[in-house]
PDB file of N, CA, C and O in Angstrom, chain B, residues numbered from 101:
ATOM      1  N   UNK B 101      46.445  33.077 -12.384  1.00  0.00           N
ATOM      2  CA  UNK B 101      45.176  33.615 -11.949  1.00  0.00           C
ATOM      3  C   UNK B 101      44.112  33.200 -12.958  1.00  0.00           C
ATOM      4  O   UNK B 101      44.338  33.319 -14.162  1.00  0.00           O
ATOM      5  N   UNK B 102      42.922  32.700 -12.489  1.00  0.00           N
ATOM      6  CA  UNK B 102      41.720  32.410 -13.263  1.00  0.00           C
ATOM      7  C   UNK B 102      40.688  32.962 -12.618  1.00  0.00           C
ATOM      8  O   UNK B 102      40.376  32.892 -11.429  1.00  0.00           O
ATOM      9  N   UNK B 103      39.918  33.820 -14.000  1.00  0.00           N
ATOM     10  CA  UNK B 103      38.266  34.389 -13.500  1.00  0.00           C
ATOM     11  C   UNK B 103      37.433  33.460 -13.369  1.00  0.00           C
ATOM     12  O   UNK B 103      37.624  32.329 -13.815  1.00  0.00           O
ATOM     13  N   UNK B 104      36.467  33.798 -12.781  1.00  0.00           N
ATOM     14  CA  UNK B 104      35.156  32.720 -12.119  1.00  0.00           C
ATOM     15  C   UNK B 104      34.540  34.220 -11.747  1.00  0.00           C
ATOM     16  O   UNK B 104      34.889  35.393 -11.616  1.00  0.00           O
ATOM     17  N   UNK B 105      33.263  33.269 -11.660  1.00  0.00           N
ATOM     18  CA  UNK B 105      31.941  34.299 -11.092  1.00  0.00           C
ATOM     19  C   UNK B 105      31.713  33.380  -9.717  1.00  0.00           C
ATOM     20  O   UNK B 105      31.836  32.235  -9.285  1.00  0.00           O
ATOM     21  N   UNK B 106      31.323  34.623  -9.378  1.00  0.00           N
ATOM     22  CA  UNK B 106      30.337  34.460  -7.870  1.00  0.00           C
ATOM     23  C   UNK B 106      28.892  33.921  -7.891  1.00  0.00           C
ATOM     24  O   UNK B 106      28.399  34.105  -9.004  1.00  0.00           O
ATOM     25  N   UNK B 107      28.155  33.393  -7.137  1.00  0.00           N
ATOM     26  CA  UNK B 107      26.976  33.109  -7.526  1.00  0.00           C
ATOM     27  C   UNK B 107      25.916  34.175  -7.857  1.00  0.00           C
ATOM     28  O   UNK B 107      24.908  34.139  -8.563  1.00  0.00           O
ATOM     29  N   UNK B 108      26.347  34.903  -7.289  1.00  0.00           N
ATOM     30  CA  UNK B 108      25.592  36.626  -7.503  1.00  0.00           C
ATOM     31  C   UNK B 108      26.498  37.216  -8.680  1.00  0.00           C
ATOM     32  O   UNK B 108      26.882  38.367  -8.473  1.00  0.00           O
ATOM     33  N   UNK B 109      26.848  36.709  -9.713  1.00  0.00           N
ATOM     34  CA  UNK B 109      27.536  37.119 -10.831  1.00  0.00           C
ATOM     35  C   UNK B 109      28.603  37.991 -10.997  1.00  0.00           C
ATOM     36  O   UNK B 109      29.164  38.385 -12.019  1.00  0.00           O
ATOM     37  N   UNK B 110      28.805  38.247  -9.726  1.00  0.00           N
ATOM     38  CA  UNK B 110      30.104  39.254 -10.013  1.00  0.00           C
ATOM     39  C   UNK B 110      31.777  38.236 -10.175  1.00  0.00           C
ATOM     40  O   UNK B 110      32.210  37.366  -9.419  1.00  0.00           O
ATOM     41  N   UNK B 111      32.350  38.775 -11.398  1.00  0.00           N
ATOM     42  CA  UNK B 111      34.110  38.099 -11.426  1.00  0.00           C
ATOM     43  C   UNK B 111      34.292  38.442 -10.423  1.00  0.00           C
ATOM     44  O   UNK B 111      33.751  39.376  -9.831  1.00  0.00           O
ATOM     45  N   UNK B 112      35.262  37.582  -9.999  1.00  0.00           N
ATOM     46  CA  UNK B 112      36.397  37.716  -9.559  1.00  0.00           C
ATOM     47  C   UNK B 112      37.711  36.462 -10.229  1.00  0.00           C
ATOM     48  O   UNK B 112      37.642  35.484 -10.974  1.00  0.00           O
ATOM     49  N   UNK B 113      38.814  37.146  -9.494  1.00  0.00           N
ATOM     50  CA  UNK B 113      40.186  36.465  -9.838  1.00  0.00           C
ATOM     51  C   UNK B 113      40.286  35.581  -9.098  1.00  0.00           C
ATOM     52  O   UNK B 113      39.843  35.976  -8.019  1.00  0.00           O
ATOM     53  N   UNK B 114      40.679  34.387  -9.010  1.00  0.00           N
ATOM     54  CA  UNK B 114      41.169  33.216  -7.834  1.00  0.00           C
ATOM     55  C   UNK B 114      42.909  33.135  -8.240  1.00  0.00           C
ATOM     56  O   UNK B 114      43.267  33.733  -9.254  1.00  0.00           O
ATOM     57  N   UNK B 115      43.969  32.364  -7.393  1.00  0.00           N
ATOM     58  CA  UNK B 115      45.279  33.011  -7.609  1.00  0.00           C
ATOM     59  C   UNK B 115      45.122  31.226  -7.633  1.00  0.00           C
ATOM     60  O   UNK B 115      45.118  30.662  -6.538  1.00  0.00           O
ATOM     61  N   UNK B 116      45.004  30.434  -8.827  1.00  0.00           N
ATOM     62  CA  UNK B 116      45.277  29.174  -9.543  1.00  0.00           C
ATOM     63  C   UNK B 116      46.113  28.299  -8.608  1.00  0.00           C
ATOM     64  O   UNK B 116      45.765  27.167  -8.272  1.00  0.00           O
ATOM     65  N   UNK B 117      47.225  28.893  -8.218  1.00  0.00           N
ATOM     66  CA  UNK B 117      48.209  28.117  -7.629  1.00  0.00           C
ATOM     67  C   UNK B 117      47.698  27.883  -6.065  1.00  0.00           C
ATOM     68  O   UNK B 117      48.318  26.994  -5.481  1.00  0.00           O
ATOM     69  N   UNK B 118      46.468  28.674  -5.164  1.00  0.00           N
ATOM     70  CA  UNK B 118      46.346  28.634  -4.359  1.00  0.00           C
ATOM     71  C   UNK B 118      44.913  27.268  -4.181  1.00  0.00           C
ATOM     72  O   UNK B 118      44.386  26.936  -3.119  1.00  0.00           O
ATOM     73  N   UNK B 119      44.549  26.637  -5.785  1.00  0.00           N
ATOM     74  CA  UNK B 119      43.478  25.985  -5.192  1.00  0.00           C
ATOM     75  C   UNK B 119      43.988  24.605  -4.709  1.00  0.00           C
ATOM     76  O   UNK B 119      45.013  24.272  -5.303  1.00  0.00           O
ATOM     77  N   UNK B 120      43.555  23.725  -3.802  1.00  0.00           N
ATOM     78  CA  UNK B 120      43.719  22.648  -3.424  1.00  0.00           C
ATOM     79  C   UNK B 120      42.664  21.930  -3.488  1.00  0.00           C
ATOM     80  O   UNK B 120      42.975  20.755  -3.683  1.00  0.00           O
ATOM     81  N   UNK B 121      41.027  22.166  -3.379  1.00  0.00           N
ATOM     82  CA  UNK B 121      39.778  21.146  -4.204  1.00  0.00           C
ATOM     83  C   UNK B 121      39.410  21.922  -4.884  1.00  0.00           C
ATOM     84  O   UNK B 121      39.571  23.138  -4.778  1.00  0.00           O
ATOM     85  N   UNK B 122      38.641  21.112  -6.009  1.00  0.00           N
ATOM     86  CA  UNK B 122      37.243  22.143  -6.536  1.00  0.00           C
ATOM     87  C   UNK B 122      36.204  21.109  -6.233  1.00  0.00           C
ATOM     88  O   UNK B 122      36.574  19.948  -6.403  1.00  0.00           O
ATOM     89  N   UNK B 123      34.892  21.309  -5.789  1.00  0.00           N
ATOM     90  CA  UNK B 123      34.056  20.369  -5.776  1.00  0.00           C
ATOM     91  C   UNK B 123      32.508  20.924  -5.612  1.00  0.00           C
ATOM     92  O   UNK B 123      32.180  21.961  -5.034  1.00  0.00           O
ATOM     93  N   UNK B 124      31.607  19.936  -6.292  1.00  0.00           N
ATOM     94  CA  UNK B 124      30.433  20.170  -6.610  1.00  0.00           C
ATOM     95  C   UNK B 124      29.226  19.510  -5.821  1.00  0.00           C
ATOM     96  O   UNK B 124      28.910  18.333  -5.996  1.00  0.00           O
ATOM     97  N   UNK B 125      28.489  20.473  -4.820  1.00  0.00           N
ATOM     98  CA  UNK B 125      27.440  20.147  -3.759  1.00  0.00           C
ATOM     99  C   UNK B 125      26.363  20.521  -3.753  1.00  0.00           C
ATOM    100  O   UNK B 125      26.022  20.630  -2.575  1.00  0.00           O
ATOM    101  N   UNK B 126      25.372  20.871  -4.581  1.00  0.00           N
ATOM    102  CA  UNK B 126      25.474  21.037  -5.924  1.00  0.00           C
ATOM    103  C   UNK B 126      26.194  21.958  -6.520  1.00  0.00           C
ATOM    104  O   UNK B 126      26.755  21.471  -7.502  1.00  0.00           O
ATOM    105  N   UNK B 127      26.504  23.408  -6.323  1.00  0.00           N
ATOM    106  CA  UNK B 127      27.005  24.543  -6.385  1.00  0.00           C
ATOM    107  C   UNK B 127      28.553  23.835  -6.289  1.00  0.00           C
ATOM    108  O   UNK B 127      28.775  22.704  -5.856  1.00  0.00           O
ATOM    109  N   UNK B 128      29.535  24.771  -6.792  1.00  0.00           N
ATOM    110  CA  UNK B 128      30.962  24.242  -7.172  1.00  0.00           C
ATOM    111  C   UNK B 128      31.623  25.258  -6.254  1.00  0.00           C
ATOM    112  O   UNK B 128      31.609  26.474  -6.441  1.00  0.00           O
ATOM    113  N   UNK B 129      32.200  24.628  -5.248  1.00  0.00           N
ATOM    114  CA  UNK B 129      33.045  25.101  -4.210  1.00  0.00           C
ATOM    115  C   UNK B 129      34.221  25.017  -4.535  1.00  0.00           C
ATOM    116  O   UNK B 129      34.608  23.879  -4.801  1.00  0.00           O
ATOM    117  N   UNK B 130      35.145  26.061  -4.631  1.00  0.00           N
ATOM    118  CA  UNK B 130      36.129  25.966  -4.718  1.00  0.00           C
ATOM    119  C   UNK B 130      36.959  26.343  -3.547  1.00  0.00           C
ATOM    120  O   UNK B 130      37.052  27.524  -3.210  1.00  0.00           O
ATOM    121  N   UNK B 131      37.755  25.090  -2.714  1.00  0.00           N
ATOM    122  CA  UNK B 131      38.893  25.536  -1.619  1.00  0.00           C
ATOM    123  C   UNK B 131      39.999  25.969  -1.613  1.00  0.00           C
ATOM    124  O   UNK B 131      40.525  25.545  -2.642  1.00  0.00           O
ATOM    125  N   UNK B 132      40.834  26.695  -0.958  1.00  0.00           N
ATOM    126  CA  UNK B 132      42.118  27.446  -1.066  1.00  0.00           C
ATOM    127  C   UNK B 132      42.781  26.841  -0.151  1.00  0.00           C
ATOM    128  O   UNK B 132      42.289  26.370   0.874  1.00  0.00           O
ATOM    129  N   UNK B 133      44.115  26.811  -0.516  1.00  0.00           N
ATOM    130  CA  UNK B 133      45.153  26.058   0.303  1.00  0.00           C
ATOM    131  C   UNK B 133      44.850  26.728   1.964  1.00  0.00           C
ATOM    132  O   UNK B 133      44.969  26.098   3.015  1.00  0.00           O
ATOM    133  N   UNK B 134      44.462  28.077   1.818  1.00  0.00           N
ATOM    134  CA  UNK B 134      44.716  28.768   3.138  1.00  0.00           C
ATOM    135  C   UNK B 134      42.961  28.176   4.083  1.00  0.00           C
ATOM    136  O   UNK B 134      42.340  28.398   5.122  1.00  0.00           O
ATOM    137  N   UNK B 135      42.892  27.539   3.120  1.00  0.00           N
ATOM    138  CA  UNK B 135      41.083  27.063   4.329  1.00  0.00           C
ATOM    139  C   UNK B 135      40.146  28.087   3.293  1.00  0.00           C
ATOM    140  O   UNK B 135      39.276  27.272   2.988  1.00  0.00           O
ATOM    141  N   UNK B 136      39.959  28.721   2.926  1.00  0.00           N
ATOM    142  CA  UNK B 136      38.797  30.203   2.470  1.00  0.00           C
ATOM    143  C   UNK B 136      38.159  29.051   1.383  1.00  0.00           C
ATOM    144  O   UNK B 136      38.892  28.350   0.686  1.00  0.00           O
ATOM    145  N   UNK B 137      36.800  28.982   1.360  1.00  0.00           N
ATOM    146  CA  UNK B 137      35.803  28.544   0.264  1.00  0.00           C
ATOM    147  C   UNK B 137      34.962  29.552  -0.422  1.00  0.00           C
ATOM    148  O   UNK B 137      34.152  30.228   0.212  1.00  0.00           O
ATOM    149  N   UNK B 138      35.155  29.686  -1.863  1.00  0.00           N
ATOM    150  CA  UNK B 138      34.671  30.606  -2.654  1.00  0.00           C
ATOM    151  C   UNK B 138      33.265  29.770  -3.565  1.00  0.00           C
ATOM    152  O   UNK B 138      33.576  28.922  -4.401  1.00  0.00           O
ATOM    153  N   UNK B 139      32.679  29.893  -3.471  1.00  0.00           N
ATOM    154  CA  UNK B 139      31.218  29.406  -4.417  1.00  0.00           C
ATOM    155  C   UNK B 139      31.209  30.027  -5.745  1.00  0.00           C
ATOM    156  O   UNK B 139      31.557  31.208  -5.764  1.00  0.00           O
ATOM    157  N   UNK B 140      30.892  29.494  -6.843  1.00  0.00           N
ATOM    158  CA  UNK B 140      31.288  29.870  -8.255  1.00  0.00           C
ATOM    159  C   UNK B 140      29.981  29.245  -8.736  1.00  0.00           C
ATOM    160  O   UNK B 140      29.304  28.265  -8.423  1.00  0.00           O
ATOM    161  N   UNK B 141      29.896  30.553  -9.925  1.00  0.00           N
ATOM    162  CA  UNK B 141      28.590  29.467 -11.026  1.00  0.00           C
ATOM    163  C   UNK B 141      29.200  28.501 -11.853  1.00  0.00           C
ATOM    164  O   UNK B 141      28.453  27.636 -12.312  1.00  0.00           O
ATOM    165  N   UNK B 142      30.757  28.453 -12.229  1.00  0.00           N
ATOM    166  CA  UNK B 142      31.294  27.905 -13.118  1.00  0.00           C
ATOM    167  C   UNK B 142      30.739  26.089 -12.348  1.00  0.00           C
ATOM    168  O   UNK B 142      30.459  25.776 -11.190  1.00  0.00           O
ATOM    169  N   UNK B 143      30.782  25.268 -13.635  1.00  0.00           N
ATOM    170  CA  UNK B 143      31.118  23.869 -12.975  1.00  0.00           C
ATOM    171  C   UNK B 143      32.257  23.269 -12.760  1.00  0.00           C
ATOM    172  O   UNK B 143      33.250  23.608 -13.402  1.00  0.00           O
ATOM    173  N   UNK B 144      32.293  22.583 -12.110  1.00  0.00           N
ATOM    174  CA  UNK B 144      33.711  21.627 -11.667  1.00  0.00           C
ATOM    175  C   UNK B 144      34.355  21.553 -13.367  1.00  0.00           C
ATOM    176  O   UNK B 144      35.185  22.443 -13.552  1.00  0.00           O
ATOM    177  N   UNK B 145      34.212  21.032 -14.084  1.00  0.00           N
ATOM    178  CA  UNK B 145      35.091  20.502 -15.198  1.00  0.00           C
ATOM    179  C   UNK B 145      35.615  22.058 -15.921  1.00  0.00           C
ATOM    180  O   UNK B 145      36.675  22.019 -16.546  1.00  0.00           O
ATOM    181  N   UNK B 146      34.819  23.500 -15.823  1.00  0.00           N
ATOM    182  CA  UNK B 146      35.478  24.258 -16.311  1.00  0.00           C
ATOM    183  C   UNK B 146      36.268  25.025 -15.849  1.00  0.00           C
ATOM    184  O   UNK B 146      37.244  25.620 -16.305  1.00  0.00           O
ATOM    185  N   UNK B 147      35.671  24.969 -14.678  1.00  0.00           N
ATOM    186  CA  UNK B 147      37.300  25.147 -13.410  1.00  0.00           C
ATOM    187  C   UNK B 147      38.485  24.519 -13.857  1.00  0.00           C
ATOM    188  O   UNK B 147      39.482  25.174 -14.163  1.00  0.00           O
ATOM    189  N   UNK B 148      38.425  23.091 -13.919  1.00  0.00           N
ATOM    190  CA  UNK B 148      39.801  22.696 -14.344  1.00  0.00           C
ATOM    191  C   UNK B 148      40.159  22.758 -15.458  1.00  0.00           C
ATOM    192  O   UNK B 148      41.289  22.349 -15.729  1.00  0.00           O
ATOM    193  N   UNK B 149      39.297  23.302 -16.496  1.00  0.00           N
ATOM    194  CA  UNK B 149      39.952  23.527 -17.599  1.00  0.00           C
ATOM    195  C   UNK B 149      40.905  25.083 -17.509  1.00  0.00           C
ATOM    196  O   UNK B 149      42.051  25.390 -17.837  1.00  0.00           O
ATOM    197  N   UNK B 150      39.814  25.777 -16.922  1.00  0.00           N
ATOM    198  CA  UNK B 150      40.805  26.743 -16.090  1.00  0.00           C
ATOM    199  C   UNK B 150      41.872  27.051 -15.994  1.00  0.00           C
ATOM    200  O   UNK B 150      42.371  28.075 -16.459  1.00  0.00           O
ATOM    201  N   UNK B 151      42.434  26.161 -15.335  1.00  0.00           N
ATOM    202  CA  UNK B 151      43.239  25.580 -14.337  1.00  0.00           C
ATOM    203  C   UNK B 151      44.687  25.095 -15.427  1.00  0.00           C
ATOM    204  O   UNK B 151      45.815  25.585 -15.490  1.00  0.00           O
ATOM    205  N   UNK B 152      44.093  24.006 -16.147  1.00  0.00           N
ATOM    206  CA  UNK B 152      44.749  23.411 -17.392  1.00  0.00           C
ATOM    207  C   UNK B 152      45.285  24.487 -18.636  1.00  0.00           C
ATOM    208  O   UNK B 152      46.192  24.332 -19.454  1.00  0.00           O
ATOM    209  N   UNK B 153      44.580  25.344 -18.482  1.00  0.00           N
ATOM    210  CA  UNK B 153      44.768  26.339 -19.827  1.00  0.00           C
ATOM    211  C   UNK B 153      46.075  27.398 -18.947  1.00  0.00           C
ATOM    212  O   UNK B 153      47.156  27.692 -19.458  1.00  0.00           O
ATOM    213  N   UNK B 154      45.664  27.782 -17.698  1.00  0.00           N
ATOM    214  CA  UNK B 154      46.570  28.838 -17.287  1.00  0.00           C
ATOM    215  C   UNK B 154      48.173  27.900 -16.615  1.00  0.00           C
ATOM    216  O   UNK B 154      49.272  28.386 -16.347  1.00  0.00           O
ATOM    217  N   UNK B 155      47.836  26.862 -16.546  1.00  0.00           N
ATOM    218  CA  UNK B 155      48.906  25.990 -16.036  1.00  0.00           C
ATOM    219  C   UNK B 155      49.959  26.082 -17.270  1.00  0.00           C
ATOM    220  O   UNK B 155      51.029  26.683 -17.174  1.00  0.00           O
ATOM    221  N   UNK B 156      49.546  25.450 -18.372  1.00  0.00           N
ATOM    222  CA  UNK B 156      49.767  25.317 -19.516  1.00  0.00           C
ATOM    223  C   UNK B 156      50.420  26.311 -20.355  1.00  0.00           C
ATOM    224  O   UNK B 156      51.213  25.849 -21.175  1.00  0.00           O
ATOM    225  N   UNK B 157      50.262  27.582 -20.332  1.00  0.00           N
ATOM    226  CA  UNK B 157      50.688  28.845 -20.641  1.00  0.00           C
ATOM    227  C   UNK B 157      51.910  29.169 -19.665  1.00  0.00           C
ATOM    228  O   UNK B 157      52.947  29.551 -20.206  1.00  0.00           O
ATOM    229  N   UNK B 158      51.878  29.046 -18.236  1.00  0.00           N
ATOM    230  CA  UNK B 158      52.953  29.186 -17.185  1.00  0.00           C
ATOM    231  C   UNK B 158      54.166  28.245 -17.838  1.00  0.00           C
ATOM    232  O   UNK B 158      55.295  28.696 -17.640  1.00  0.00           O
ATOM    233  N   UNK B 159      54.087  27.018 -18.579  1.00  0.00           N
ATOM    234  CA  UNK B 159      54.922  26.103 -18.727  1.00  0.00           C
ATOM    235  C   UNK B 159      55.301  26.555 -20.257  1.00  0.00           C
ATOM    236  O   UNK B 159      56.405  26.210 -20.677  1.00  0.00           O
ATOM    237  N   UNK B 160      54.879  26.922 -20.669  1.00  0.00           N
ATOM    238  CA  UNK B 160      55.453  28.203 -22.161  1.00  0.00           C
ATOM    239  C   UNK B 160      56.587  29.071 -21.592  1.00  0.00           C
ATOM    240  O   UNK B 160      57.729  29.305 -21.989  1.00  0.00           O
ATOM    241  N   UNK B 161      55.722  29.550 -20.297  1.00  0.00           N
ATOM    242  CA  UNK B 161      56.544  30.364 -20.184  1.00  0.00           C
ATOM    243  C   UNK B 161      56.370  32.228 -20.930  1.00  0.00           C
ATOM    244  O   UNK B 161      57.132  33.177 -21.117  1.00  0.00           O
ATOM    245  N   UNK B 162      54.580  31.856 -21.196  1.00  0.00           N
ATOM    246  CA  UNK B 162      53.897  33.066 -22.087  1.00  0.00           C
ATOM    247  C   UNK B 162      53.169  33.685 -21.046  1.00  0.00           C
ATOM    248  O   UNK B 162      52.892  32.952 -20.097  1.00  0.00           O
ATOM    249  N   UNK B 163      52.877  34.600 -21.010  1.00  0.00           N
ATOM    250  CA  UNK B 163      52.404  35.443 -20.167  1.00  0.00           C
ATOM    251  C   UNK B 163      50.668  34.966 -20.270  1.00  0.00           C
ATOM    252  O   UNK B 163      50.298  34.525 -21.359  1.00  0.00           O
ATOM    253  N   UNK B 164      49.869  35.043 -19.383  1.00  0.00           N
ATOM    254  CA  UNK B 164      48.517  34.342 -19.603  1.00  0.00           C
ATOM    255  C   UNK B 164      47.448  35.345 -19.544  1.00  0.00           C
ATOM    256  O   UNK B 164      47.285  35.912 -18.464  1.00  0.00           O
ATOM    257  N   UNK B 165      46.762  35.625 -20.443  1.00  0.00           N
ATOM    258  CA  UNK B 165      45.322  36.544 -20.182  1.00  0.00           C
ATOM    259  C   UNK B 165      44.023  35.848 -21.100  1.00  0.00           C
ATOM    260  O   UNK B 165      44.154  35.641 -22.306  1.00  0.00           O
ATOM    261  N   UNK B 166      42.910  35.560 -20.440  1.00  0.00           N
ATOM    262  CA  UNK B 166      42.003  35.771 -20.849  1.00  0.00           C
ATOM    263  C   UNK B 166      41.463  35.931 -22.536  1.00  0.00           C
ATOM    264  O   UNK B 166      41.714  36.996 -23.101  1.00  0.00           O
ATOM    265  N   UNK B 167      40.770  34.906 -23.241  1.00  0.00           N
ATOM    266  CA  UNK B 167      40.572  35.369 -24.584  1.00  0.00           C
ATOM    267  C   UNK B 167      39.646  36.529 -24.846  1.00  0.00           C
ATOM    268  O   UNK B 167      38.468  36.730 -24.549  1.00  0.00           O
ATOM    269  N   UNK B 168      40.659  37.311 -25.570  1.00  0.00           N
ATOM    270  CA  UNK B 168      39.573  38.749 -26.027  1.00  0.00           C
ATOM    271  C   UNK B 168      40.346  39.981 -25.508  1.00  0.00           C
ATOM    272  O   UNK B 168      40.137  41.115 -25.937  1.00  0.00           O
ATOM    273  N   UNK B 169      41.300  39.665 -24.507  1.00  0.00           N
ATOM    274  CA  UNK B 169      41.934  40.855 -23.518  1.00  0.00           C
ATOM    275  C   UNK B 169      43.226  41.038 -24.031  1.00  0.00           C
ATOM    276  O   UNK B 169      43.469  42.161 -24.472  1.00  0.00           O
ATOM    277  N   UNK B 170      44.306  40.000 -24.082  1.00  0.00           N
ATOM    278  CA  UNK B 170      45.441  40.729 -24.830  1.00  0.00           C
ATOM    279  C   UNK B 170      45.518  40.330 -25.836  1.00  0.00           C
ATOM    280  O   UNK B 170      45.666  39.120 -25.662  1.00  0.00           O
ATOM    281  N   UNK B 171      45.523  40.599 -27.245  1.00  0.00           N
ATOM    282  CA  UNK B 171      45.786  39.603 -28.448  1.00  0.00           C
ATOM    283  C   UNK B 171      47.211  39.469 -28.338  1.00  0.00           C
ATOM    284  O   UNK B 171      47.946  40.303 -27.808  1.00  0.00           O
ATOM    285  N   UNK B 172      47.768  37.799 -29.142  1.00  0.00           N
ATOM    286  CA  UNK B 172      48.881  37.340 -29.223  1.00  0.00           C
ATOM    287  C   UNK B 172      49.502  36.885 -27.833  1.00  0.00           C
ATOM    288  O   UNK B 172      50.715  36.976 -27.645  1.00  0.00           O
ATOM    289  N   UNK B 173      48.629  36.389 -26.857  1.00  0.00           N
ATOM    290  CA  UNK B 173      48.933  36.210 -25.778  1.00  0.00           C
ATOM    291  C   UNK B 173      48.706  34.625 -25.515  1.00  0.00           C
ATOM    292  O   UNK B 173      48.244  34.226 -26.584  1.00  0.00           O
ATOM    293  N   UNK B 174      48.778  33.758 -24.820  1.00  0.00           N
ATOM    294  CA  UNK B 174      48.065  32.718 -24.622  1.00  0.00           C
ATOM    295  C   UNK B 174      47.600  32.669 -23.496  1.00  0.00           C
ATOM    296  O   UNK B 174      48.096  32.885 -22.390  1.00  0.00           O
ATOM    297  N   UNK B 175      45.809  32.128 -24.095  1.00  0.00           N
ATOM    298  CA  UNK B 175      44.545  32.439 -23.197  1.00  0.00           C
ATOM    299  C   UNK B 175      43.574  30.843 -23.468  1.00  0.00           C
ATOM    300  O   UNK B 175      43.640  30.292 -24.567  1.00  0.00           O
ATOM    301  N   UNK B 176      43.045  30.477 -22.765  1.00  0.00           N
ATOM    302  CA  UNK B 176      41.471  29.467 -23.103  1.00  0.00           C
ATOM    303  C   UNK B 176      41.045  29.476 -24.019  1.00  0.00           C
ATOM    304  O   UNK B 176      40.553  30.401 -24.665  1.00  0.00           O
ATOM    305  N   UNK B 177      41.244  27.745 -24.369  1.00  0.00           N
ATOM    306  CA  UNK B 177      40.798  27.773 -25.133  1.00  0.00           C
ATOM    307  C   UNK B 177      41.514  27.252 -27.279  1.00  0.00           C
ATOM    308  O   UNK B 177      41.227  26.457 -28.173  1.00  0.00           O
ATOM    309  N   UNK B 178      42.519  28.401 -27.002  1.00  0.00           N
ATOM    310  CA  UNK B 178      43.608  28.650 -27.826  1.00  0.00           C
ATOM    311  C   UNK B 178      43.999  26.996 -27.900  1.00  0.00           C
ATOM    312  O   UNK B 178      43.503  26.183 -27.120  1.00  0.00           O
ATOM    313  N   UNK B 179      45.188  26.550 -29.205  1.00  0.00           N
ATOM    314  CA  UNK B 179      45.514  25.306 -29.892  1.00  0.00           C
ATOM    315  C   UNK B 179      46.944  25.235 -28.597  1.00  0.00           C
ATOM    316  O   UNK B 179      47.548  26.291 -28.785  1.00  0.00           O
ATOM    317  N   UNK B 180      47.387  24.755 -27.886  1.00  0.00           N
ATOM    318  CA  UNK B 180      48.221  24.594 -26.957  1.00  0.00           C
ATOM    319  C   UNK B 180      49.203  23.769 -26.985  1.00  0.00           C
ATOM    320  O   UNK B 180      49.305  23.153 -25.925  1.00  0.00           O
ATOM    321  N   UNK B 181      50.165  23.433 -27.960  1.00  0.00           N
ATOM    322  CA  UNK B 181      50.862  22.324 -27.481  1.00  0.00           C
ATOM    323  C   UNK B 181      52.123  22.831 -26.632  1.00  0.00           C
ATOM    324  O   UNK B 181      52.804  23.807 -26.947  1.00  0.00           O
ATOM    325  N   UNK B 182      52.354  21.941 -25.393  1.00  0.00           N
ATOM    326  CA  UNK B 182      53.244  21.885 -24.656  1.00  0.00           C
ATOM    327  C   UNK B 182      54.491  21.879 -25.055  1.00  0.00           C
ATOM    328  O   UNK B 182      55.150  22.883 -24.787  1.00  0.00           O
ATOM    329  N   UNK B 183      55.011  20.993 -25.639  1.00  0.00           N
ATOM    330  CA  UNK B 183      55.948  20.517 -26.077  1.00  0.00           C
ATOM    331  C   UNK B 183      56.768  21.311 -26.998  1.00  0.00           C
ATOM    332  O   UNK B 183      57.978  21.139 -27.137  1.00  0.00           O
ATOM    333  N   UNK B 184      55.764  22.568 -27.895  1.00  0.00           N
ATOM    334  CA  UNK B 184      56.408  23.217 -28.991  1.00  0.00           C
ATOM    335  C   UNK B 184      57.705  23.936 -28.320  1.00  0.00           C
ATOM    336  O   UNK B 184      58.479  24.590 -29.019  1.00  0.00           O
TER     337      UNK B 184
END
């Protein structure tokens, strides 16, 4: 799961595994496997960093939250190597 804002600023959660595009018209649309398009203030590239950071943590095998919300957790941002 990754937060994003709405264009009217309110978070919400998107469920990561469900996106299939992200794309920018100008506004950054993000599509869901199921058809649903969500509009975000974020831009395309921090979406996928997003994306990359919570992917990345799943393949740890660490539980994933947000920097600032659980300490000792891995969140965005954080030194990441895969491989360790």
């Amino acid at each position: 799961m990754i937060k994003v804002n709405r264009l009217d600023q309110k978070e919400i959660v998107v469920n990561a595994e469900l996106i299939e595009t992200v794309e920018a018209t100008p506004d950054t649309i993000i599509t869901l496997t199921t058809g649903r398009k969500i509009l975000v203030r974020q831009g395309v590239d921090e979406v996928i960093q997003k994306v990359i950071d919570y992917r990345r943590c799943i393949a740890r095998g660490m539980p994933f939250a947000h920097s600032g919300e659980v300490p000792g957790r891995c969140g965005p941002g954080e030194d990441q190597d895969v491989g360790a």
